[in-house]
C-alpha positions in Angstrom: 0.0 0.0 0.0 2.9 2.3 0.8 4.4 1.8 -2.8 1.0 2.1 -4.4 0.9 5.9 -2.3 4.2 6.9 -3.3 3.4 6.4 -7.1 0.1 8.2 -6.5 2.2 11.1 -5.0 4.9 11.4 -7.7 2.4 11.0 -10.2 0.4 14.3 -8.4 4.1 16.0 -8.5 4.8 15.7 -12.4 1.3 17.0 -12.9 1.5 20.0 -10.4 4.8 20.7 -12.3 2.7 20.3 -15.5 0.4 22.7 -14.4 2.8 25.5 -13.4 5.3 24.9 -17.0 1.6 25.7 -18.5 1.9 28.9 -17.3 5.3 30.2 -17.8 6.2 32.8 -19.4 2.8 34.7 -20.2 1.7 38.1 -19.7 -0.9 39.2 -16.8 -3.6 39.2 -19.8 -2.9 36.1 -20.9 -3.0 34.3 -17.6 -6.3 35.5 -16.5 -8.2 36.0 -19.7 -11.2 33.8 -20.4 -10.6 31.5 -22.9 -14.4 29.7 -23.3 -17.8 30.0 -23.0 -17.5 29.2 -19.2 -15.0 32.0 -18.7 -11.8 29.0 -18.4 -8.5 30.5 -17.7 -5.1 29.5 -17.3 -4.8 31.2 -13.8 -8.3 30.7 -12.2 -7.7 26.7 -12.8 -4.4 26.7 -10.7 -6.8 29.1 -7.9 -8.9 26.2 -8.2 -6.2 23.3 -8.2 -4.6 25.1 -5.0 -8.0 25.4 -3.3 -8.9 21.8 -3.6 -5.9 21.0 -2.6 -5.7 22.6 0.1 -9.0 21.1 1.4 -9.0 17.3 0.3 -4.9 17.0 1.8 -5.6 19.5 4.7 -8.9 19.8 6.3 -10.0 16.1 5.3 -6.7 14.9 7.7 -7.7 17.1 10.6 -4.7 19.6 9.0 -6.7 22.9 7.6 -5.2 25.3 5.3 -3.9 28.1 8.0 -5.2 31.1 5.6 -8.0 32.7 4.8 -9.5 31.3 1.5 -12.4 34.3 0.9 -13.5 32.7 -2.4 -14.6 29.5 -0.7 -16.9 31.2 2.3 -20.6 30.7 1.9 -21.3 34.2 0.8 -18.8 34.2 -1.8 -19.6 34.6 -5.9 -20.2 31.5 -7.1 -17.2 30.2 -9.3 -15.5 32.8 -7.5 -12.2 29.9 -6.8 -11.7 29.6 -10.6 -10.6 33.4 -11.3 -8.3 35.3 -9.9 -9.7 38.9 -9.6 -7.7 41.9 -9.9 -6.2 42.5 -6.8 -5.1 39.0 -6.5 -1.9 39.1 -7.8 -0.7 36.4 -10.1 2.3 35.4 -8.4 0.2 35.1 -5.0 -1.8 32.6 -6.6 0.9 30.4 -8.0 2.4 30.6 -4.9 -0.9 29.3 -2.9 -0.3 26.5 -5.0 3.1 25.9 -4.6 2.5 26.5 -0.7 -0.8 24.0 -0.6 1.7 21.6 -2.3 4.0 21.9 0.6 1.3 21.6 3.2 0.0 18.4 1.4 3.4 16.8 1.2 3.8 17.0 5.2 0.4 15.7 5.6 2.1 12.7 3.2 4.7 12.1 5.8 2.4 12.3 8.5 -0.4 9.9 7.1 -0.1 6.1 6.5 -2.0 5.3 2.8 -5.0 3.4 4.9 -5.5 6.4 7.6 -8.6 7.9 6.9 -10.2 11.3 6.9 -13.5 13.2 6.7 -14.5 15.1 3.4 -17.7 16.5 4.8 -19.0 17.6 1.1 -18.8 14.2 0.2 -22.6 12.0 1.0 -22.5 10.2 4.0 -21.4 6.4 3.0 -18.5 7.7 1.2 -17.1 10.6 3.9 -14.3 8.9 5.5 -11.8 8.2 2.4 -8.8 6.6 3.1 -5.5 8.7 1.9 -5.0 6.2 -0.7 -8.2 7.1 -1.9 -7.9 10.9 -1.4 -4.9 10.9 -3.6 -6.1 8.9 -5.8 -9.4 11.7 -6.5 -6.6 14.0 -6.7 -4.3 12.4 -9.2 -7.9 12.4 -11.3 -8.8 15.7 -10.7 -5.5 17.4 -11.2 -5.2 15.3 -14.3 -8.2 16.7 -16.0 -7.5 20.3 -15.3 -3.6 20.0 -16.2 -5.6 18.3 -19.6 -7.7 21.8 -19.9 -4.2 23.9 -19.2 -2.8 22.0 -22.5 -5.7 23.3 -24.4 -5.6 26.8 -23.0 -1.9 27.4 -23.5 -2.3 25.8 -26.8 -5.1 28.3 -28.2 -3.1 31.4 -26.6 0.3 31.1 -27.9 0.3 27.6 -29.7 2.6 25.8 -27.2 1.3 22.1 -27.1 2.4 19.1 -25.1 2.7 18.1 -21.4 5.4 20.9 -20.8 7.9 22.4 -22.9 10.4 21.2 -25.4 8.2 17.7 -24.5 9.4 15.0 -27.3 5.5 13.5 -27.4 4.3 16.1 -29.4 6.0 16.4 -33.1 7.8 19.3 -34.2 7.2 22.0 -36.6 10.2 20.5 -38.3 8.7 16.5 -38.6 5.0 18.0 -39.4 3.3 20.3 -41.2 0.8 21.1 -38.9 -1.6 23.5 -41.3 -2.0 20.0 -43.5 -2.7 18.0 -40.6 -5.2 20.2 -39.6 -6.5 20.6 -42.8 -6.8 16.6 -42.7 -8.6 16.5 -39.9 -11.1 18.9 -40.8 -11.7 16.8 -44.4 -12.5 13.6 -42.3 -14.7 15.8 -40.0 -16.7 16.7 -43.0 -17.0 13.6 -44.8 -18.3 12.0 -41.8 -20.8 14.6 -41.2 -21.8 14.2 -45.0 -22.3 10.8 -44.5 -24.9 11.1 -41.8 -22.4 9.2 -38.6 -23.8 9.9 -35.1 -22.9 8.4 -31.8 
């Protein structure tokens, strides 16, 4: 079990330094501007990532998070922990996440894999996770926004991949990404002239 929750943490580790390579580099605009429909930014998701983690690794294991978290009180805007707003600086946030981080690696060292905790927003049958499980939620749920920080990035400046220079995604140099596209889009339409729905 040990083994199995030090995999689950160095897994959670690559993808936290995932998340903060997806933002490197870029301007104040480009951090916080809304990228979808549902107002998705590169800067409110890491808020968001910090927040959770803050709770699930901290609060959940009889630790709590030793600041104020305004956005998460009951009175708060809703969706108010995926945006950072003005006067939050952007270099405060990253470094809630990098300080959560922290915080949930001592709760690591102090908590065996089959300890359990209390995630009172959870229903009742399921509110005493084991840490095992926690960080197993967390791997998940870090995963899919890290996935939705790929996209972001990618549609502001065109940098693709898990982090930079990563060898996964093919170069400029080995593709020609315009005709790939264009590709794509053909196969797109000849399905959809064909009638195929799932």
């Amino acid at each position: 079990m040990e083994d199995k929750k030090a995999d689950l943490i160095r897994s959670l580790a690559v993808l936290h330094e995932g998340a903060l390579d997806k933002l490197a580099g870029l301007g104040e605009y480009d951090l916080r501007r809304p990228l979808t429909g549902t107002g998705s930014n590169l800067l409110g998701i890491v808020k968001h990532l910090a927040t959770v983690q803050a709770g699930y690794f901290g609060e959940t294991f009889g630790r709590p998070w030793p600041a104020p978290m305004p956005w998460t009180e009951e009175d708060a805007e809703i969706n108010a922990d995926m945006f950072a707003t003005a006067d939050e600086s952007s270099e405060e946030t990253l470094d809630l996440f990098r300080d959560t981080w922290a915080h949930a690696n001592e709760t690591f060292a102090a908590t065996d894999s089959t300890d359990t905790g209390t995630v009172p927003w959870w229903p009742e049958e399921v509110r005493h996770p084991t840490l095992l499980r926690v960080l197993t939620h967390m791997t998940v749920e870090t995963a899919r926004h890290v996935g939705h920080l790929d996209i972001l990035r990618e549609l502001i400046d065109g940098a693709a991949g898990r982090y930079r220079g990563d060898q996964s995604v093919p170069g400029d140099e080995e593709i020609d990404w315009p005709g790939y596209v264009g590709r794509v889009e053909a196969a797109a339409k000849t399905a959809a002239a064909r009638g195929e729905t799932t």
